[in-house]
PDB file with one MODEL, atoms N, CA, C and O in Angstrom:
MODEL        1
ATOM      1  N   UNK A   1      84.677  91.485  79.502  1.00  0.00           N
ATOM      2  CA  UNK A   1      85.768  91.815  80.406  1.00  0.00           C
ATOM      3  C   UNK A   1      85.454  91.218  81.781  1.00  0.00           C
ATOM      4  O   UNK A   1      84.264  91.299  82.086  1.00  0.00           O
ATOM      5  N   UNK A   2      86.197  90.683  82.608  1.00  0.00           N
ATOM      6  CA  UNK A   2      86.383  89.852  83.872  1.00  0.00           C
ATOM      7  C   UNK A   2      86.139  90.594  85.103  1.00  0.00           C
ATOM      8  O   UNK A   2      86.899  91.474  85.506  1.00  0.00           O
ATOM      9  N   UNK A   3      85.005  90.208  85.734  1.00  0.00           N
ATOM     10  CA  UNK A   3      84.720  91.187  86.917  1.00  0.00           C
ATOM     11  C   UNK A   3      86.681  91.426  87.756  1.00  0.00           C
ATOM     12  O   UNK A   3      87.754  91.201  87.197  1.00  0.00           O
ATOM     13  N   UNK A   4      86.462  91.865  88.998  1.00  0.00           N
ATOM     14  CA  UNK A   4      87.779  91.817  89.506  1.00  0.00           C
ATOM     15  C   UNK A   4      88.168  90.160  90.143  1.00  0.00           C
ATOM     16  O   UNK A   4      89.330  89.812  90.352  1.00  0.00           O
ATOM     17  N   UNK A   5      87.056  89.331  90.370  1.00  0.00           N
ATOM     18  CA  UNK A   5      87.723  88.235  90.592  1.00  0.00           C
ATOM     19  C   UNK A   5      88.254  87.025  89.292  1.00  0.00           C
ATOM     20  O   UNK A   5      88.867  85.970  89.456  1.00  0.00           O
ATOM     21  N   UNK A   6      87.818  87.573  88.173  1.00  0.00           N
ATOM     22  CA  UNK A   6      88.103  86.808  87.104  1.00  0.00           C
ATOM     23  C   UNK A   6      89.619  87.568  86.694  1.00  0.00           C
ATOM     24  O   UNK A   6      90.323  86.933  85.909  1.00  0.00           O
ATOM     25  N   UNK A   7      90.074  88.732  87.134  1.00  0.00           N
ATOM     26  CA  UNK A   7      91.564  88.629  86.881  1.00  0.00           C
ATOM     27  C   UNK A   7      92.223  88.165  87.153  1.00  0.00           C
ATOM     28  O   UNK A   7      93.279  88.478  86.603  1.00  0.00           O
ATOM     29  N   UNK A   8      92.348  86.687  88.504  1.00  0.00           N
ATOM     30  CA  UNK A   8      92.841  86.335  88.532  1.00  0.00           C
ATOM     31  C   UNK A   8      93.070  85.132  88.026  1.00  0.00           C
ATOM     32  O   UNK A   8      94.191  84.623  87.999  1.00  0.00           O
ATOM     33  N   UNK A   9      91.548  84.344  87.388  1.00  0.00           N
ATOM     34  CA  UNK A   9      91.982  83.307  86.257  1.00  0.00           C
ATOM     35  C   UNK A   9      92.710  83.815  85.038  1.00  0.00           C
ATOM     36  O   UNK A   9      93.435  82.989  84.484  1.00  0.00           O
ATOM     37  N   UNK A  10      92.619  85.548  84.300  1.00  0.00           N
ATOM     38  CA  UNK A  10      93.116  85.555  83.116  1.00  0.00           C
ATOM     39  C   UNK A  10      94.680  85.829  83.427  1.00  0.00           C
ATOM     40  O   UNK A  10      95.419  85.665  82.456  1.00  0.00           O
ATOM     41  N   UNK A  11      95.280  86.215  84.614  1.00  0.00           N
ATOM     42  CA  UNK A  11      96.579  86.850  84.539  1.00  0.00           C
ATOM     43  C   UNK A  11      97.296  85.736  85.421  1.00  0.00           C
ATOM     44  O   UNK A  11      98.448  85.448  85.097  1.00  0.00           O
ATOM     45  N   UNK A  12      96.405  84.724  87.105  1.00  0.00           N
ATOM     46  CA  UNK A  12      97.160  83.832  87.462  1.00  0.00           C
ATOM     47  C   UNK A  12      97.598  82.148  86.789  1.00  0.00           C
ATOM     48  O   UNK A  12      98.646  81.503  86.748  1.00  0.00           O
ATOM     49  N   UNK A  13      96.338  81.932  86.377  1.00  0.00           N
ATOM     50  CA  UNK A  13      95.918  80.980  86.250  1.00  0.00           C
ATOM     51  C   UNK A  13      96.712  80.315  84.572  1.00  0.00           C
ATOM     52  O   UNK A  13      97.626  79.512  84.382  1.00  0.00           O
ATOM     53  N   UNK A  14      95.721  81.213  83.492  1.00  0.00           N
ATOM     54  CA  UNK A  14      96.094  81.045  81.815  1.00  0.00           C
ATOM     55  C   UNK A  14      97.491  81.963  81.728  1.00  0.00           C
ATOM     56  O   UNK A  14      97.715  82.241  80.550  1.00  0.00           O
ATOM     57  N   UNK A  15      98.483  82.508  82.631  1.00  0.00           N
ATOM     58  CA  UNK A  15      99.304  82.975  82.233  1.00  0.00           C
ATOM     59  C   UNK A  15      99.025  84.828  81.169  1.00  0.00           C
ATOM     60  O   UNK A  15      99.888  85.648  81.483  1.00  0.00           O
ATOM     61  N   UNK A  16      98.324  85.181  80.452  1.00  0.00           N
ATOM     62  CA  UNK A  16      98.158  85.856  79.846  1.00  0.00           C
ATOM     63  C   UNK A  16      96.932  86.812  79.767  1.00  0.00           C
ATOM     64  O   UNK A  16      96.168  86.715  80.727  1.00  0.00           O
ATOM     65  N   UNK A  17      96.631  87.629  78.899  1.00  0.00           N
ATOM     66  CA  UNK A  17      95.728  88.806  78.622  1.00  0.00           C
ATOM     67  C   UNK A  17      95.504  88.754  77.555  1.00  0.00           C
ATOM     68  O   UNK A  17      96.340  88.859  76.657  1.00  0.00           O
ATOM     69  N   UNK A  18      93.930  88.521  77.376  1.00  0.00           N
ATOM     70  CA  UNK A  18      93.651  88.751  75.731  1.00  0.00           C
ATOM     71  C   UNK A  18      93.960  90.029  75.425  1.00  0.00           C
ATOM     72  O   UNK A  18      94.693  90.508  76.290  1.00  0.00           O
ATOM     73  N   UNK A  19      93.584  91.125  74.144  1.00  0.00           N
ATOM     74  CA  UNK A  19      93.657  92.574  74.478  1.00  0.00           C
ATOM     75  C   UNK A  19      92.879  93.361  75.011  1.00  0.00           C
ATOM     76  O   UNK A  19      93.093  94.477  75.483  1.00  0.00           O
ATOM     77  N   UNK A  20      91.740  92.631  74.917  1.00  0.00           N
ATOM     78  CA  UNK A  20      90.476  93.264  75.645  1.00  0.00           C
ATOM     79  C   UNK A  20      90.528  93.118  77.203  1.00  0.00           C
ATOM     80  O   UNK A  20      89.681  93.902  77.632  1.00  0.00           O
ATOM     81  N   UNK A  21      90.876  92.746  77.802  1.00  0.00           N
ATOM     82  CA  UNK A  21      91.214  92.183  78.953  1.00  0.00           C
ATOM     83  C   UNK A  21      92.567  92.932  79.449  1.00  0.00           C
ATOM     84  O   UNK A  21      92.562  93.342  80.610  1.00  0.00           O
ATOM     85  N   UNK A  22      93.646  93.128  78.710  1.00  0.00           N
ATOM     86  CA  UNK A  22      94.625  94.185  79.116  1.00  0.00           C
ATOM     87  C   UNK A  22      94.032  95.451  78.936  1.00  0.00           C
ATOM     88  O   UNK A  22      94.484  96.331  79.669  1.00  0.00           O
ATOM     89  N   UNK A  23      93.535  95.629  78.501  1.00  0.00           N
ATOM     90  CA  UNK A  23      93.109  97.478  78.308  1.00  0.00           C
ATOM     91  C   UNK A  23      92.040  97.448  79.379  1.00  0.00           C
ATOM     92  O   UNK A  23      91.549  98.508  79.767  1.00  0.00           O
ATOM     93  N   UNK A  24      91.652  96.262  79.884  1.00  0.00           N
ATOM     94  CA  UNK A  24      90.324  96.779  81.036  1.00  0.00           C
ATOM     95  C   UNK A  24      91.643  96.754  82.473  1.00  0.00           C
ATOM     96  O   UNK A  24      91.648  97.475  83.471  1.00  0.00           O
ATOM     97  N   UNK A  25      92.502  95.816  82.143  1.00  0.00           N
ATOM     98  CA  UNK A  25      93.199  96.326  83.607  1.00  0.00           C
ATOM     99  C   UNK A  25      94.142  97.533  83.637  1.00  0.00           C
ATOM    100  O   UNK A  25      94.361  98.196  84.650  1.00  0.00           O
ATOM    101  N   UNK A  26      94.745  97.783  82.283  1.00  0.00           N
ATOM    102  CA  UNK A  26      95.199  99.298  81.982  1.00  0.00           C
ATOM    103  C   UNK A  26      94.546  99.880  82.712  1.00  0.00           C
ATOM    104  O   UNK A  26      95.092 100.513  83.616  1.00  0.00           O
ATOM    105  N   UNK A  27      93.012  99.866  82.562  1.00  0.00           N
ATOM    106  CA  UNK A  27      92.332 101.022  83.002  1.00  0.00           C
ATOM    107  C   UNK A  27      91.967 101.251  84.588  1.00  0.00           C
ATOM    108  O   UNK A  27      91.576 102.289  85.121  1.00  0.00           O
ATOM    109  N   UNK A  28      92.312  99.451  85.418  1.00  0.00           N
ATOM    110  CA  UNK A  28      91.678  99.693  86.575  1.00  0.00           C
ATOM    111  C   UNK A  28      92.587  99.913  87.254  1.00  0.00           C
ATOM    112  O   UNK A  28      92.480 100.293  88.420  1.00  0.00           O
ATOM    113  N   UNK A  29      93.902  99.673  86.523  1.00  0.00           N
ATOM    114  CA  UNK A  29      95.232 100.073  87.698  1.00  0.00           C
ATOM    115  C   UNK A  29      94.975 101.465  87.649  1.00  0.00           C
ATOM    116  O   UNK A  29      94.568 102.048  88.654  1.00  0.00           O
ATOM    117  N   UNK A  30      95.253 102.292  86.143  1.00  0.00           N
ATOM    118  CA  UNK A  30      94.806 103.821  86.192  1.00  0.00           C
ATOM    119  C   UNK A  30      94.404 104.311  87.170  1.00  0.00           C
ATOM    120  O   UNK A  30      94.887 105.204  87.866  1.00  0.00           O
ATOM    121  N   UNK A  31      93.253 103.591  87.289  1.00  0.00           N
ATOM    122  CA  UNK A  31      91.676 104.096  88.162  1.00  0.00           C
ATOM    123  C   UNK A  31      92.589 104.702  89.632  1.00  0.00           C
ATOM    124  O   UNK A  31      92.672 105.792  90.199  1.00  0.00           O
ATOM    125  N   UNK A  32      93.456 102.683  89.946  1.00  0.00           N
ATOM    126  CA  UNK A  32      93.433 102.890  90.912  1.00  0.00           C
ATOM    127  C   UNK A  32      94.381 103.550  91.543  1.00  0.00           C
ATOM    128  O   UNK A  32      94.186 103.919  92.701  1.00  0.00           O
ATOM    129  N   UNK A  33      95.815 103.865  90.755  1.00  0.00           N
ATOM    130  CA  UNK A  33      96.238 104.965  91.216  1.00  0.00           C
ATOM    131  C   UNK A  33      96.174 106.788  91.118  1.00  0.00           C
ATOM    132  O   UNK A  33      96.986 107.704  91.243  1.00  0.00           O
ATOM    133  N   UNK A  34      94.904 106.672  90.860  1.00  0.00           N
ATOM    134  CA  UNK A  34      94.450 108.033  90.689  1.00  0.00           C
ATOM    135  C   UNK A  34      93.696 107.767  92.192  1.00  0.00           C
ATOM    136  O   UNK A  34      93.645 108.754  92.926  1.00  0.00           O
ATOM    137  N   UNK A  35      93.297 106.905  92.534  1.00  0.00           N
ATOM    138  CA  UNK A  35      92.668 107.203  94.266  1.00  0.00           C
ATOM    139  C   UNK A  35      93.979 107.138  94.788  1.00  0.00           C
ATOM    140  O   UNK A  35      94.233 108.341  94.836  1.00  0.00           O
ATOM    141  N   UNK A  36      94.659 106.751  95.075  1.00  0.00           N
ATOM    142  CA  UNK A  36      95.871 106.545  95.850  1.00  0.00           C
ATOM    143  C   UNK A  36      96.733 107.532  95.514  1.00  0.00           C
ATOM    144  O   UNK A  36      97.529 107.806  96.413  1.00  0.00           O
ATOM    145  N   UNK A  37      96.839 108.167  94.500  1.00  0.00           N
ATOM    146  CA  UNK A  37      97.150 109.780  94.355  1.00  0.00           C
ATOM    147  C   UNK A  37      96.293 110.327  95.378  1.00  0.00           C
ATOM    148  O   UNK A  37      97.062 110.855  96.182  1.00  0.00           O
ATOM    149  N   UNK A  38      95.329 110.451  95.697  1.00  0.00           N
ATOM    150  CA  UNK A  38      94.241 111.605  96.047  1.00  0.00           C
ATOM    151  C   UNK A  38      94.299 111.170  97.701  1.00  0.00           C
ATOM    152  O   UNK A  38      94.587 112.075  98.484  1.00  0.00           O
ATOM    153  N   UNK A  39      94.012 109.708  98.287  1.00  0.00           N
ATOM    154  CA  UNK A  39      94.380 109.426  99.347  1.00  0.00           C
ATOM    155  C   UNK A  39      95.814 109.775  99.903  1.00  0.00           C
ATOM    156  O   UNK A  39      96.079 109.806 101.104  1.00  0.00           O
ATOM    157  N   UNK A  40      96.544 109.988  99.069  1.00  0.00           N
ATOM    158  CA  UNK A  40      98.362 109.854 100.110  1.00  0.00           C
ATOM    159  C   UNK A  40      97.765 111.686 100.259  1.00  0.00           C
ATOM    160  O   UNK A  40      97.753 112.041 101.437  1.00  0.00           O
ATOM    161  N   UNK A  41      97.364 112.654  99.380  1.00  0.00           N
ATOM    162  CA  UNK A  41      97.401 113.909  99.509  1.00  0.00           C
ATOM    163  C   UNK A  41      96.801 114.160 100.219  1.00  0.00           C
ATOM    164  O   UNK A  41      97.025 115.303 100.616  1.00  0.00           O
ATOM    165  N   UNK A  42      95.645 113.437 100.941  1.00  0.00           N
ATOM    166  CA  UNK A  42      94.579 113.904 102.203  1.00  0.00           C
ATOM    167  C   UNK A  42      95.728 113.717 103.365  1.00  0.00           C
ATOM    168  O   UNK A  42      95.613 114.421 104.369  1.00  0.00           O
ATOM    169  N   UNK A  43      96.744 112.871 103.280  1.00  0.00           N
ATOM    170  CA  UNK A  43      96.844 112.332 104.296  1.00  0.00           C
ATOM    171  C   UNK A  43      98.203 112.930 104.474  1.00  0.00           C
ATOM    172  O   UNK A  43      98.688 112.821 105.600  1.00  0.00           O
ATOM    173  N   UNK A  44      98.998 113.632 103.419  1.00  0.00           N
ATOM    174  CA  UNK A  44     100.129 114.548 103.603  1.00  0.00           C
ATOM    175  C   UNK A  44      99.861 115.961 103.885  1.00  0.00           C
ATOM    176  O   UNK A  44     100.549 116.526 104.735  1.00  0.00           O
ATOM    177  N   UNK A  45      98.878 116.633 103.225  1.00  0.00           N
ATOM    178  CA  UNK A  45      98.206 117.801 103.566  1.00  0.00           C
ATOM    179  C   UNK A  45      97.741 117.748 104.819  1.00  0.00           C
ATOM    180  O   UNK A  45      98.299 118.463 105.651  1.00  0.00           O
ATOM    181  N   UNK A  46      96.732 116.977 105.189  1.00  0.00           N
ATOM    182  CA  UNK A  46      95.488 117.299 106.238  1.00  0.00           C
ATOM    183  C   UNK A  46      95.615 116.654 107.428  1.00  0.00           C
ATOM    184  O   UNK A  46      95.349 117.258 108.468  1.00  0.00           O
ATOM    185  N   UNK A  47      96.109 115.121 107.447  1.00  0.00           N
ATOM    186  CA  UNK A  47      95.850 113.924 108.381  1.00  0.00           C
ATOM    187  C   UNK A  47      97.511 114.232 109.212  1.00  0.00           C
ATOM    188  O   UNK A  47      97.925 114.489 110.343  1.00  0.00           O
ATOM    189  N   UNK A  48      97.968 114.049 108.068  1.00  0.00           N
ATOM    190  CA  UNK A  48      99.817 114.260 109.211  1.00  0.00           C
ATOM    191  C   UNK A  48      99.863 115.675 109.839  1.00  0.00           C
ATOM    192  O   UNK A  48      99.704 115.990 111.018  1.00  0.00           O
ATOM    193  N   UNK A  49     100.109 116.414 108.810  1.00  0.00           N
ATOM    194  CA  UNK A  49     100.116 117.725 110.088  1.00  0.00           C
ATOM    195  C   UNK A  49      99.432 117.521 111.244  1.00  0.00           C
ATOM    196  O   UNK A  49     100.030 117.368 112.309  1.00  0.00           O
ATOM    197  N   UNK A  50      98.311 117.503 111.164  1.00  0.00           N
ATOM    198  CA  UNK A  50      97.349 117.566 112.327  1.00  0.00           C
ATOM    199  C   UNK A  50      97.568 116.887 113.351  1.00  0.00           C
ATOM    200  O   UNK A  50      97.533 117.293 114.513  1.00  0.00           O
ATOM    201  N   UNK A  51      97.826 115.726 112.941  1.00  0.00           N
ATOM    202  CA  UNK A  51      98.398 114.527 114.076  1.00  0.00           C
ATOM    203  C   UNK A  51      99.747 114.594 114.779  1.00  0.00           C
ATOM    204  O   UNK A  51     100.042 114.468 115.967  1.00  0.00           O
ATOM    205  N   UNK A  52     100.673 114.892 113.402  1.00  0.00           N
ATOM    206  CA  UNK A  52     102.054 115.192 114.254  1.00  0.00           C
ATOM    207  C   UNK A  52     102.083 116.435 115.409  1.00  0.00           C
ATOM    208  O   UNK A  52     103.020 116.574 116.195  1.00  0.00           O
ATOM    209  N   UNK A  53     100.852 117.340 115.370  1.00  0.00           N
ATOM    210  CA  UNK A  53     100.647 118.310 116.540  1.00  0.00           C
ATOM    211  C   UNK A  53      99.633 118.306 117.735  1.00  0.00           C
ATOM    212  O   UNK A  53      99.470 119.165 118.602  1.00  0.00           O
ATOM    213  N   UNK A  54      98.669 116.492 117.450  1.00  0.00           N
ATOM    214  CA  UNK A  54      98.108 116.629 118.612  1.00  0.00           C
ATOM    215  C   UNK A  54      97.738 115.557 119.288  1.00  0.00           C
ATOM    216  O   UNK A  54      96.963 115.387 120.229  1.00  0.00           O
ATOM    217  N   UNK A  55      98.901 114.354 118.211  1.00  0.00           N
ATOM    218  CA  UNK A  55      99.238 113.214 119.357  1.00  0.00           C
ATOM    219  C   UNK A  55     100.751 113.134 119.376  1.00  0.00           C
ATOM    220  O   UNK A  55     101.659 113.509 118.635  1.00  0.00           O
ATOM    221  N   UNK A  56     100.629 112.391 120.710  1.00  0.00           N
ATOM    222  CA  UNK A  56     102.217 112.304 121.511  1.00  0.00           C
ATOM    223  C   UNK A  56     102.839 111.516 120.748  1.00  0.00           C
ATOM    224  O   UNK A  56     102.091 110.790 120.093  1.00  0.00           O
ATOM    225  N   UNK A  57     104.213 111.341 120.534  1.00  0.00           N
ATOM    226  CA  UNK A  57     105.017 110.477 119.877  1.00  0.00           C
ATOM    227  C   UNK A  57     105.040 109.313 120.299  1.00  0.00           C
ATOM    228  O   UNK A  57     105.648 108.486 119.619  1.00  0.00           O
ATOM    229  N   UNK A  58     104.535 108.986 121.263  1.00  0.00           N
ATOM    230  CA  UNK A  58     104.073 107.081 121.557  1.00  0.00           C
ATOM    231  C   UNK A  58     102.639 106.934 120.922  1.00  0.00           C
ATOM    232  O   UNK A  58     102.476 105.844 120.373  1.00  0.00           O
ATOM    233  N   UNK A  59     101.803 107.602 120.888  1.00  0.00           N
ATOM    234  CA  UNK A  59     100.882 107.506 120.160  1.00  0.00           C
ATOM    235  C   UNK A  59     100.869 107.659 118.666  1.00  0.00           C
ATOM    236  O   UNK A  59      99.858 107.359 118.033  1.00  0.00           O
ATOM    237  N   UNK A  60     102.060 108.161 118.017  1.00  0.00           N
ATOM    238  CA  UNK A  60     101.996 108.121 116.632  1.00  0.00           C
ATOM    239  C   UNK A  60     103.280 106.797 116.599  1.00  0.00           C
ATOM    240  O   UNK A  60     103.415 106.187 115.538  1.00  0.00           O
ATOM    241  N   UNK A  61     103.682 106.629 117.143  1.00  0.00           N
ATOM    242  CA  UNK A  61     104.772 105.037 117.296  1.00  0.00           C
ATOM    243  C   UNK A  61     103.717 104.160 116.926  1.00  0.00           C
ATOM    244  O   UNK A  61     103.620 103.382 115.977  1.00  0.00           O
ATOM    245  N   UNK A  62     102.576 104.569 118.304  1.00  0.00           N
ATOM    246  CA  UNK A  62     101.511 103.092 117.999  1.00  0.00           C
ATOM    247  C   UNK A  62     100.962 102.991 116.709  1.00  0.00           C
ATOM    248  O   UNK A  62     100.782 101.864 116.249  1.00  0.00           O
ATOM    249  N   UNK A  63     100.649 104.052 116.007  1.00  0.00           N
ATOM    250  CA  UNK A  63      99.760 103.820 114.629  1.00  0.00           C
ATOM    251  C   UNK A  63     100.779 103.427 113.576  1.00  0.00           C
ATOM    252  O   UNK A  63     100.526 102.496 112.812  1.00  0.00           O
ATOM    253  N   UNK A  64     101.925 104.100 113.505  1.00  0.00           N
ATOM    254  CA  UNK A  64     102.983 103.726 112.527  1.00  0.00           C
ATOM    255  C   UNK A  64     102.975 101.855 112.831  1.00  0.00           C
ATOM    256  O   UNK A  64     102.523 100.967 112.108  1.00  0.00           O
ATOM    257  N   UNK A  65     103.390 101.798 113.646  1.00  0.00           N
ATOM    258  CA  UNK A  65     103.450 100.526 113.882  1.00  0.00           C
ATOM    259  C   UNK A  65     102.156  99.632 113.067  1.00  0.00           C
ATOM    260  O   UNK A  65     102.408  98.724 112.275  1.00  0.00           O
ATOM    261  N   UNK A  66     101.140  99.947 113.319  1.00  0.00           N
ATOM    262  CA  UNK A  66      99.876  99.308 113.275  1.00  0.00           C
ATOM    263  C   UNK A  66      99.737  99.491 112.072  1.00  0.00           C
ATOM    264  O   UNK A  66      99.091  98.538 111.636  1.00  0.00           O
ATOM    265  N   UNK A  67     100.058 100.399 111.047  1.00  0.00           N
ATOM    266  CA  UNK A  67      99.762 100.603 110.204  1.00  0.00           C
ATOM    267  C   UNK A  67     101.313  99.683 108.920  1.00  0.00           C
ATOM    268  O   UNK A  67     101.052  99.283 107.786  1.00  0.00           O
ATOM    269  N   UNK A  68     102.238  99.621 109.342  1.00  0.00           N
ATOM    270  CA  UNK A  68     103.045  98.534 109.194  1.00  0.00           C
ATOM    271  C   UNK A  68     102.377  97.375 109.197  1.00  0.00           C
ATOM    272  O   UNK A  68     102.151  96.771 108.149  1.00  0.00           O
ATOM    273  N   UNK A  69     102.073  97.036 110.124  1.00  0.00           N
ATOM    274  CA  UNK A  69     101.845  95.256 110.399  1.00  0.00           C
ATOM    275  C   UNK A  69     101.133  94.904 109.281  1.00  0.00           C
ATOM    276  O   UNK A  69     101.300  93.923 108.556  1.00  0.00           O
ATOM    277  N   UNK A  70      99.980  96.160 109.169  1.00  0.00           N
ATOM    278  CA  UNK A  70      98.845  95.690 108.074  1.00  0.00           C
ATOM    279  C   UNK A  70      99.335  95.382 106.709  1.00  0.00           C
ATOM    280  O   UNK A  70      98.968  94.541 105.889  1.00  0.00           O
ATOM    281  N   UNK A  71     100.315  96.336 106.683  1.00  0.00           N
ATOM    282  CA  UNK A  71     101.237  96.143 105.283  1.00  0.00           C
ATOM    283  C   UNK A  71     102.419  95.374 105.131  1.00  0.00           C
ATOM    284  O   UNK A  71     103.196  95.434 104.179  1.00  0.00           O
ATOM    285  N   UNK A  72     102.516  94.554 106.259  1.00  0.00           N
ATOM    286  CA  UNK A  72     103.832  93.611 106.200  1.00  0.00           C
ATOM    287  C   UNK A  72     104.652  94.102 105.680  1.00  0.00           C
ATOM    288  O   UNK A  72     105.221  93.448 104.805  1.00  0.00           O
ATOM    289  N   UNK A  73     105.213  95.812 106.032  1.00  0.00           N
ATOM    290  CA  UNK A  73     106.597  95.816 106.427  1.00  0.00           C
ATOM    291  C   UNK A  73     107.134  96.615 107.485  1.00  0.00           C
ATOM    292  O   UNK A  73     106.368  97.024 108.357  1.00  0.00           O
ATOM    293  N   UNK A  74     108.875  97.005 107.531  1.00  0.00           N
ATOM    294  CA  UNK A  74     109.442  97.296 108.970  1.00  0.00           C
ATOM    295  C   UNK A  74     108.865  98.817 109.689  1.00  0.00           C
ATOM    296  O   UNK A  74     108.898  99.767 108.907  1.00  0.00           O
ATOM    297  N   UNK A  75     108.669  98.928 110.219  1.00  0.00           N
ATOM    298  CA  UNK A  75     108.454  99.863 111.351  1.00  0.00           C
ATOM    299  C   UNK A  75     109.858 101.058 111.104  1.00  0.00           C
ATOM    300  O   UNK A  75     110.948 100.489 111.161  1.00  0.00           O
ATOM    301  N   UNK A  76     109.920 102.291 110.898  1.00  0.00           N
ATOM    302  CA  UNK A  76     111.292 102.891 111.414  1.00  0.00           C
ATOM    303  C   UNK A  76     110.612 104.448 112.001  1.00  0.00           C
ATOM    304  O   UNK A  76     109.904 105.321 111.499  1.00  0.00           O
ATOM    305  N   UNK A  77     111.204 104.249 113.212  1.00  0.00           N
ATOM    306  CA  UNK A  77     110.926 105.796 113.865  1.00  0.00           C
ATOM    307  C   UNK A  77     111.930 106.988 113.209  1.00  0.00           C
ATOM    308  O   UNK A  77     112.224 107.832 114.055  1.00  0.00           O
ATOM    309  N   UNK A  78     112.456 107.204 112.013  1.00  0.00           N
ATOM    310  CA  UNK A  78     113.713 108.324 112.018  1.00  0.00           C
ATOM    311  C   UNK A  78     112.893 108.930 110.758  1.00  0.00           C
ATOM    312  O   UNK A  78     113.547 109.047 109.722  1.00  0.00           O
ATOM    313  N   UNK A  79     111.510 109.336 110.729  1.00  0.00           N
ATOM    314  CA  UNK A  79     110.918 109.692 109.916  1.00  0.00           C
ATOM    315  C   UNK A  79     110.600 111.519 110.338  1.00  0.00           C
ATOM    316  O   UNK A  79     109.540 111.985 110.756  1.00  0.00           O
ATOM    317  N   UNK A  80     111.695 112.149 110.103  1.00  0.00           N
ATOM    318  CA  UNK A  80     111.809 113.987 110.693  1.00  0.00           C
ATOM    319  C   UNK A  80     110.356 114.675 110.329  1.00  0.00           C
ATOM    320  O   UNK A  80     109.845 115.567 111.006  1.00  0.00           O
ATOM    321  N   UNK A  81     109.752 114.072 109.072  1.00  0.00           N
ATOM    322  CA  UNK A  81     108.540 115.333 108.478  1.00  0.00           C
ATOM    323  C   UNK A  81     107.899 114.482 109.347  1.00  0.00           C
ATOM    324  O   UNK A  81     108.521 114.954 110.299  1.00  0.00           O
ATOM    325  N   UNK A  82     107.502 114.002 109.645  1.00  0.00           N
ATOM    326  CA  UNK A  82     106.072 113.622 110.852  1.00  0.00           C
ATOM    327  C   UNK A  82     106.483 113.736 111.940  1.00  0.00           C
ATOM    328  O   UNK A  82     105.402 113.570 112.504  1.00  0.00           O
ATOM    329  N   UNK A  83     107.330 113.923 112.919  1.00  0.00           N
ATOM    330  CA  UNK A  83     107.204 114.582 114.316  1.00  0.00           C
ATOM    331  C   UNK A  83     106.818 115.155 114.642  1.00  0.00           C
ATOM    332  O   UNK A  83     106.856 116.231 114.045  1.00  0.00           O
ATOM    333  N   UNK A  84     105.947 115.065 116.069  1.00  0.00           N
ATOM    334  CA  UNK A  84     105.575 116.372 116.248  1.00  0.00           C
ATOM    335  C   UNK A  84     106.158 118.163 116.423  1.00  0.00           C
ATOM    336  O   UNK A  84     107.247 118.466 116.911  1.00  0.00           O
ATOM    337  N   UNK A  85     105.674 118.632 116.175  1.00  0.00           N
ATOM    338  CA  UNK A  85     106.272 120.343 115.918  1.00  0.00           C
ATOM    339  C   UNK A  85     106.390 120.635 117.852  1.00  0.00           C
ATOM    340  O   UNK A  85     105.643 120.486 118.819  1.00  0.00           O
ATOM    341  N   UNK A  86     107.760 121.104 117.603  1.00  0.00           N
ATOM    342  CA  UNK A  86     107.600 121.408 118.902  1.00  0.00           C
ATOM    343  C   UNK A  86     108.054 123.478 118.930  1.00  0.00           C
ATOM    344  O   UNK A  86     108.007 124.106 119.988  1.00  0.00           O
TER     345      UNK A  86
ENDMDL
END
């Protein structure tokens, strides 16, 4: 099975997946949205509340923003569950 940089000769490159080779990325997408389950919940539980109550709304503009760019896409401020609690 293909470390992670050899997936991209078997899936860009040859077009295809042997079966052994699909069941190892079955498994690493799995993997990987079982962290990204567990990360969005730290960060809906623990990280937003907290923030929407103890930075200012130009300061959560700035990170939204920043945190956009990284992900190449749009920015929108009309997001009600993250404001801060007033």
């Amino acid at each position: 099975m293909p470390g992670l940089k050899g997936w991209e000769d078997c899936v860009f490159r040859r077009d295809t997946l042997s079966h052994i080779e699909a069941k190892g990325l079955q498994v690493a997408v799995g993997s990987l949205m079982s962290m990204y389950r567990e990360h969005i919940s730290v960060e809906d539980q623990l990280i937003f509340p907290v923030a929407a109550r103890v930075l200012s709304r130009p300061e959560q503009i700035s990170i939204g923003k920043e945190m956009a760019a990284r992900r190449t896409v749009n920015f929108k401020t009309d997001i009600p569950r993250f404001r801060k609690q007033e």
